[in-house]
C-alpha positions in Angstrom: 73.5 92.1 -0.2 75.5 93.7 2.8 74.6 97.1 1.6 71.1 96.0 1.7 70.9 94.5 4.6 72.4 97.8 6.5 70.0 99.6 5.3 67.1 97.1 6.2 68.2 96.5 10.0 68.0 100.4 11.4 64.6 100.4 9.8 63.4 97.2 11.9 61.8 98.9 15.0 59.9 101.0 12.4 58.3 97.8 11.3 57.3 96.3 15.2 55.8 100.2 15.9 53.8 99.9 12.8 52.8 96.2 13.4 51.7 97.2 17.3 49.3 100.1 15.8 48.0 97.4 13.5 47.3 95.2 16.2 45.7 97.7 18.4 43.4 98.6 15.7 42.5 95.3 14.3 41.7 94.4 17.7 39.7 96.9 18.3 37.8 96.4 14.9 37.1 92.7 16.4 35.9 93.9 19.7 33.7 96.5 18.8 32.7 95.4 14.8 29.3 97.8 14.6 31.0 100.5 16.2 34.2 100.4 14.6 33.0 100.1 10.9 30.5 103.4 11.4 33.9 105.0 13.1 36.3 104.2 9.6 33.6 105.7 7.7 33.3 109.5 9.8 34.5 111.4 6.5 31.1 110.3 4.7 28.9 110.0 7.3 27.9 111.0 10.9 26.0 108.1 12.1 28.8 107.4 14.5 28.5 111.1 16.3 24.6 110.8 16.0 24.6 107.6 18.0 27.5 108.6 20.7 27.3 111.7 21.4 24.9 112.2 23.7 27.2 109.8 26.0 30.8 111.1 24.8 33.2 109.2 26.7 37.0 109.2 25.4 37.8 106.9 28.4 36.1 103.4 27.1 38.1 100.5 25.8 37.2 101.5 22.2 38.5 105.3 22.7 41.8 104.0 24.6 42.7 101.3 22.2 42.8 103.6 19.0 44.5 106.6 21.4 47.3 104.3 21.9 47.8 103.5 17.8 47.3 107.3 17.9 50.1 108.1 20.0 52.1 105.4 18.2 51.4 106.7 14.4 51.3 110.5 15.5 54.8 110.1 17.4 56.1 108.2 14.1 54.8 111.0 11.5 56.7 113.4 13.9 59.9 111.1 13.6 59.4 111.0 9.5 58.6 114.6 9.7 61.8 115.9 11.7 64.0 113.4 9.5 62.7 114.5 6.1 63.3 118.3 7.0 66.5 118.0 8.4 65.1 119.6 12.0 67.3 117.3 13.3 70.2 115.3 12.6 69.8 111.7 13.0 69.3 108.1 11.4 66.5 105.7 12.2 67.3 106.8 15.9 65.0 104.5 18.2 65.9 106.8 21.5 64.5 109.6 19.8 61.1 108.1 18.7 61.0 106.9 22.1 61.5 110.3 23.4 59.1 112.1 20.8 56.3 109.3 22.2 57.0 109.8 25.2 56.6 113.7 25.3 53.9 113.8 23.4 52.0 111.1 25.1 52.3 112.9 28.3 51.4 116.3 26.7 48.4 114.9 25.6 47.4 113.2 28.7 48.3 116.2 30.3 46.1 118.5 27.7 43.4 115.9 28.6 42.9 116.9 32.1 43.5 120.5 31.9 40.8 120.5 29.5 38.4 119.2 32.3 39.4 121.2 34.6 39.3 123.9 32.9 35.8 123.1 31.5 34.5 122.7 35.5 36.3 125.4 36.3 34.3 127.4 33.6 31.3 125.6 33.6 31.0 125.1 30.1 31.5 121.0 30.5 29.1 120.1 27.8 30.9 122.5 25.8 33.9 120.9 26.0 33.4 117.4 26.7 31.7 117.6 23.2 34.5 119.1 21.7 37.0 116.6 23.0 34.9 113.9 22.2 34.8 115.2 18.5 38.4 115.9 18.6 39.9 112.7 19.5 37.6 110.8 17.3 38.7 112.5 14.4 43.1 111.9 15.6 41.8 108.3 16.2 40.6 108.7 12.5 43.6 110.5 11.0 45.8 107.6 12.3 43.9 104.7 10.6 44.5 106.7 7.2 48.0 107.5 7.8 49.7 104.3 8.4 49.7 103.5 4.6 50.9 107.1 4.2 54.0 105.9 6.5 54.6 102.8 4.8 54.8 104.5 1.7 56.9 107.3 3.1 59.7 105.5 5.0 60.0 102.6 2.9 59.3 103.5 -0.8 60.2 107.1 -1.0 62.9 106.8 1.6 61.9 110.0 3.4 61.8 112.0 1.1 61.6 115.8 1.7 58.8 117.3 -0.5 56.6 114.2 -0.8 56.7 113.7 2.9 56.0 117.7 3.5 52.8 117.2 1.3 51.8 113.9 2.7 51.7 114.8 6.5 50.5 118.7 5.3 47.5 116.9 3.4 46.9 114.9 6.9 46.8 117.8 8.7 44.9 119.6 6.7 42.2 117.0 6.6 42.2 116.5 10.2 42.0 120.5 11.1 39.3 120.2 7.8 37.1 118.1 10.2 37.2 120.8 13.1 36.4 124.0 11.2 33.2 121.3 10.4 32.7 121.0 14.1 33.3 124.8 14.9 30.7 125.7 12.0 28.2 123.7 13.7 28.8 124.5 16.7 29.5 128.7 16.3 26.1 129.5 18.2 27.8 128.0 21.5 30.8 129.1 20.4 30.2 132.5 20.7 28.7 132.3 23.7 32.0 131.5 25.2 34.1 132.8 21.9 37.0 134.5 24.8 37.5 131.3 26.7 37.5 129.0 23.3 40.3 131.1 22.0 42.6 131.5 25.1 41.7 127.2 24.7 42.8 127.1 21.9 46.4 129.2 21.8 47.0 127.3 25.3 46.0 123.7 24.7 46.1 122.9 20.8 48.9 125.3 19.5 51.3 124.9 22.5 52.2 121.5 23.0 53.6 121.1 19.8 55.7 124.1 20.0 56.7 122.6 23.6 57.4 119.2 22.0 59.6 121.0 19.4 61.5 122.7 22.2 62.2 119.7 24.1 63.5 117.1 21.3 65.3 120.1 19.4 
Protein backbone atom coordinates (compact mmCIF):
# COMPACT_ATOMS: atom_id res chain seq x y z
CA UNK A 1 0.00 0.00 0.00
CA UNK A 2 2.88 2.62 0.92
CA UNK A 3 4.68 1.68 -2.19
CA UNK A 4 1.59 2.39 -4.00
CA UNK A 5 0.64 5.31 -2.76
CA UNK A 6 4.35 6.96 -3.53
CA UNK A 7 4.05 6.22 -6.65
CA UNK A 8 0.33 7.63 -7.01
CA UNK A 9 1.04 11.09 -5.19
CA UNK A 10 3.97 12.60 -7.73
CA UNK A 11 1.60 11.73 -10.43
CA UNK A 12 -1.29 13.92 -8.90
CA UNK A 13 -0.77 17.27 -10.68
CA UNK A 14 -0.69 15.16 -13.96
CA UNK A 15 -4.25 14.28 -13.23
CA UNK A 16 -5.59 18.31 -12.27
CA UNK A 17 -3.49 19.37 -15.86
CA UNK A 18 -5.43 16.70 -17.61
CA UNK A 19 -8.80 17.39 -15.92
CA UNK A 20 -8.30 21.42 -16.70
CA UNK A 21 -7.81 20.44 -20.67
CA UNK A 22 -10.98 18.37 -20.20
CA UNK A 23 -12.80 21.10 -18.82
CA UNK A 24 -11.70 23.69 -21.35
CA UNK A 25 -12.78 21.46 -24.09
CA UNK A 26 -16.01 20.20 -22.71
CA UNK A 27 -16.81 23.66 -22.24
CA UNK A 28 -16.16 24.68 -25.32
CA UNK A 29 -18.14 21.71 -26.93
CA UNK A 30 -21.29 23.25 -24.74
CA UNK A 31 -20.73 26.69 -25.91
CA UNK A 32 -20.33 26.25 -29.36
CA UNK A 33 -22.21 22.50 -29.95
CA UNK A 34 -22.60 23.02 -34.14
CA UNK A 35 -19.28 24.30 -34.41
CA UNK A 36 -17.47 22.18 -32.21
CA UNK A 37 -18.88 18.79 -33.46
CA UNK A 38 -17.96 19.77 -37.39
CA UNK A 39 -14.41 20.87 -35.65
CA UNK A 40 -13.77 16.96 -33.93
CA UNK A 41 -14.59 15.58 -37.17
CA UNK A 42 -11.70 17.81 -39.62
CA UNK A 43 -9.86 14.41 -40.41
CA UNK A 44 -13.13 13.27 -42.51
CA UNK A 45 -14.37 16.22 -43.53
CA UNK A 46 -13.96 19.92 -44.35
CA UNK A 47 -17.17 21.41 -43.68
CA UNK A 48 -15.72 23.23 -40.77
CA UNK A 49 -12.84 25.14 -43.16
CA UNK A 50 -15.67 25.53 -45.95
CA UNK A 51 -17.88 27.42 -43.45
CA UNK A 52 -14.91 29.57 -41.55
CA UNK A 53 -12.66 30.35 -43.67
CA UNK A 54 -13.60 33.07 -45.39
CA UNK A 55 -13.66 34.91 -41.74
CA UNK A 56 -10.46 33.03 -40.15
CA UNK A 57 -10.21 34.44 -36.82
CA UNK A 58 -7.87 32.44 -34.17
CA UNK A 59 -8.74 35.12 -31.68
CA UNK A 60 -12.68 34.18 -30.78
CA UNK A 61 -13.67 32.44 -27.60
CA UNK A 62 -13.86 29.11 -29.50
CA UNK A 63 -10.05 29.41 -30.95
CA UNK A 64 -8.81 30.59 -27.37
CA UNK A 65 -10.52 28.07 -25.30
CA UNK A 66 -9.06 24.93 -27.23
CA UNK A 67 -5.44 26.98 -27.60
CA UNK A 68 -5.27 26.91 -23.90
CA UNK A 69 -5.95 22.81 -23.65
CA UNK A 70 -3.45 23.07 -26.47
CA UNK A 71 -0.81 24.64 -24.64
CA UNK A 72 -1.76 22.37 -21.63
CA UNK A 73 -1.63 18.86 -23.60
CA UNK A 74 1.26 20.00 -25.99
CA UNK A 75 3.48 21.17 -22.87
CA UNK A 76 2.48 17.67 -21.13
CA UNK A 77 3.45 15.48 -24.38
CA UNK A 78 6.80 17.53 -24.17
CA UNK A 79 7.07 16.52 -20.39
CA UNK A 80 6.24 12.64 -21.28
CA UNK A 81 8.51 12.99 -24.22
CA UNK A 82 11.74 14.38 -22.32
CA UNK A 83 11.04 11.77 -19.50
CA UNK A 84 10.61 8.67 -21.66
CA UNK A 85 14.07 9.58 -23.57
CA UNK A 86 15.95 10.33 -20.79
CA UNK A 87 16.69 14.15 -22.25
CA UNK A 88 16.48 14.97 -18.96
CA UNK A 89 16.82 13.72 -15.57
CA UNK A 90 13.90 14.07 -13.53
CA UNK A 91 10.66 12.50 -11.78
CA UNK A 92 7.16 13.83 -12.16
CA UNK A 93 8.88 17.32 -11.75
CA UNK A 94 5.89 19.98 -11.52
CA UNK A 95 8.55 23.11 -11.88
CA UNK A 96 9.63 21.71 -14.98
CA UNK A 97 6.19 21.21 -16.70
CA UNK A 98 5.53 24.58 -15.45
CA UNK A 99 8.62 25.84 -17.09
CA UNK A 100 8.06 23.83 -20.44
CA UNK A 101 4.38 25.60 -20.46
CA UNK A 102 5.49 28.43 -19.76
CA UNK A 103 8.19 28.67 -22.70
CA UNK A 104 6.30 27.30 -24.98
CA UNK A 105 3.24 29.28 -24.40
CA UNK A 106 5.07 32.41 -24.85
CA UNK A 107 6.98 31.14 -27.97
CA UNK A 108 3.86 30.58 -29.45
CA UNK A 109 2.27 33.76 -28.60
CA UNK A 110 5.33 35.27 -29.63
CA UNK A 111 5.32 33.17 -33.18
CA UNK A 112 1.72 34.43 -33.35
CA UNK A 113 2.53 38.02 -33.77
CA UNK A 114 5.58 37.76 -35.79
CA UNK A 115 3.59 35.97 -38.08
CA UNK A 116 1.37 39.18 -38.64
CA UNK A 117 3.80 41.27 -38.80
CA UNK A 118 5.56 39.67 -41.00
CA UNK A 119 2.54 38.95 -43.19
CA UNK A 120 1.85 43.07 -43.30
CA UNK A 121 5.17 43.55 -43.59
CA UNK A 122 5.09 41.39 -46.84
CA UNK A 123 1.75 41.89 -47.80
CA UNK A 124 0.85 38.52 -48.32
CA UNK A 125 -1.90 38.71 -45.14
CA UNK A 126 -4.40 36.51 -46.81
CA UNK A 127 -1.74 34.19 -47.35
CA UNK A 128 -0.92 33.87 -44.06
CA UNK A 129 -3.80 34.56 -42.01
CA UNK A 130 -5.18 31.41 -43.92
CA UNK A 131 -2.41 29.50 -43.12
CA UNK A 132 -2.53 30.24 -39.35
CA UNK A 133 -6.06 29.79 -39.32
CA UNK A 134 -5.52 26.14 -40.85
CA UNK A 135 -2.60 25.57 -38.60
CA UNK A 136 -3.90 26.14 -35.26
CA UNK A 137 -7.12 24.37 -36.11
CA UNK A 138 -5.45 21.36 -36.86
CA UNK A 139 -2.95 21.69 -33.01
CA UNK A 140 -6.41 22.40 -31.48
CA UNK A 141 -7.27 19.05 -33.23
CA UNK A 142 -4.21 17.07 -32.39
CA UNK A 143 -4.80 17.85 -28.68
CA UNK A 144 -8.39 16.46 -28.41
CA UNK A 145 -6.88 13.10 -29.84
CA UNK A 146 -3.92 12.97 -27.68
CA UNK A 147 -5.23 13.17 -24.24
CA UNK A 148 -6.19 9.49 -24.32
CA UNK A 149 -2.76 8.89 -25.81
CA UNK A 150 -1.42 10.55 -22.40
CA UNK A 151 -3.51 8.75 -20.22
CA UNK A 152 -2.47 5.68 -21.70
CA UNK A 153 1.18 6.75 -21.67
CA UNK A 154 1.80 7.97 -18.21
CA UNK A 155 -0.46 5.81 -16.39
CA UNK A 156 -0.60 2.34 -18.11
CA UNK A 157 2.69 2.05 -19.82
CA UNK A 158 4.44 4.07 -17.19
CA UNK A 159 6.40 6.09 -19.77
CA UNK A 160 7.68 3.89 -21.48
CA UNK A 161 10.41 4.62 -24.03
CA UNK A 162 9.59 3.02 -27.42
CA UNK A 163 5.76 3.13 -27.07
CA UNK A 164 5.83 6.72 -26.10
CA UNK A 165 8.44 7.52 -29.12
CA UNK A 166 5.81 5.97 -31.47
CA UNK A 167 2.83 7.47 -29.88
CA UNK A 168 3.87 11.15 -29.96
CA UNK A 169 5.88 10.28 -33.52
CA UNK A 170 2.42 8.99 -34.89
CA UNK A 171 0.79 12.49 -33.50
CA UNK A 172 3.13 14.32 -35.16
CA UNK A 173 3.14 12.81 -38.06
CA UNK A 174 -0.64 13.16 -38.36
CA UNK A 175 -0.65 16.70 -37.50
CA UNK A 176 2.40 17.64 -40.14
CA UNK A 177 0.04 14.98 -42.44
CA UNK A 178 -2.67 17.64 -42.30
CA UNK A 179 -0.31 20.55 -43.53
CA UNK A 180 1.46 18.91 -46.52
CA UNK A 181 -2.78 18.67 -47.25
CA UNK A 182 -2.95 22.39 -46.89
CA UNK A 183 0.43 23.10 -48.76
CA UNK A 184 -0.85 20.83 -51.72
CA UNK A 185 -3.84 22.91 -52.03
CA UNK A 186 -2.50 25.70 -51.66
CA UNK A 187 1.08 25.30 -53.95
CA UNK A 188 -0.32 27.82 -56.72
CA UNK A 189 0.00 30.70 -53.97
CA UNK A 190 2.65 29.12 -52.53
CA UNK A 191 4.87 29.55 -55.24
CA UNK A 192 4.03 32.81 -55.70
CA UNK A 193 5.81 33.62 -52.51
CA UNK A 194 7.80 30.01 -52.32
CA UNK A 195 11.23 32.30 -50.86
CA UNK A 196 9.33 34.07 -48.02
CA UNK A 197 7.25 30.71 -47.09
CA UNK A 198 10.43 28.96 -46.60
CA UNK A 199 12.59 31.55 -44.64
CA UNK A 200 8.73 31.24 -42.64
CA UNK A 201 9.05 28.29 -42.17
CA UNK A 202 12.97 27.53 -40.84
CA UNK A 203 12.31 30.82 -38.65
CA UNK A 204 8.87 30.27 -37.12
CA UNK A 205 7.90 26.42 -37.18
CA UNK A 206 11.33 24.74 -36.86
CA UNK A 207 12.97 27.23 -34.34
CA UNK A 208 11.01 27.39 -31.39
CA UNK A 209 11.30 24.06 -30.56
CA UNK A 210 14.93 23.93 -30.93
CA UNK A 211 14.76 27.25 -28.66
CA UNK A 212 12.50 25.45 -26.20
CA UNK A 213 14.99 22.54 -26.15
CA UNK A 214 17.78 24.91 -25.40
CA UNK A 215 16.15 26.58 -22.62
CA UNK A 216 14.78 23.59 -20.41
CA UNK A 217 17.97 21.37 -21.34
Amino acid sequence: MDISLRNLIPQDWIIIVLLIAMALIAGTARAFGNRFIQFKELYRSNVYFTQYKKSPNVVSLFSLLLFLAHQLIASLGLFVLFKATDLLSTTYNFNLYLQILVIFAALSILKYLVEKITAVVFKIEPLIDNYIFYKITYRNLFSLYFIPLLFLLIYTLNFHRLISLICIGMMVLLQTGGLIVYYIKQQKSLILYWYYFILYLCSLEIAPYIILYKVIT
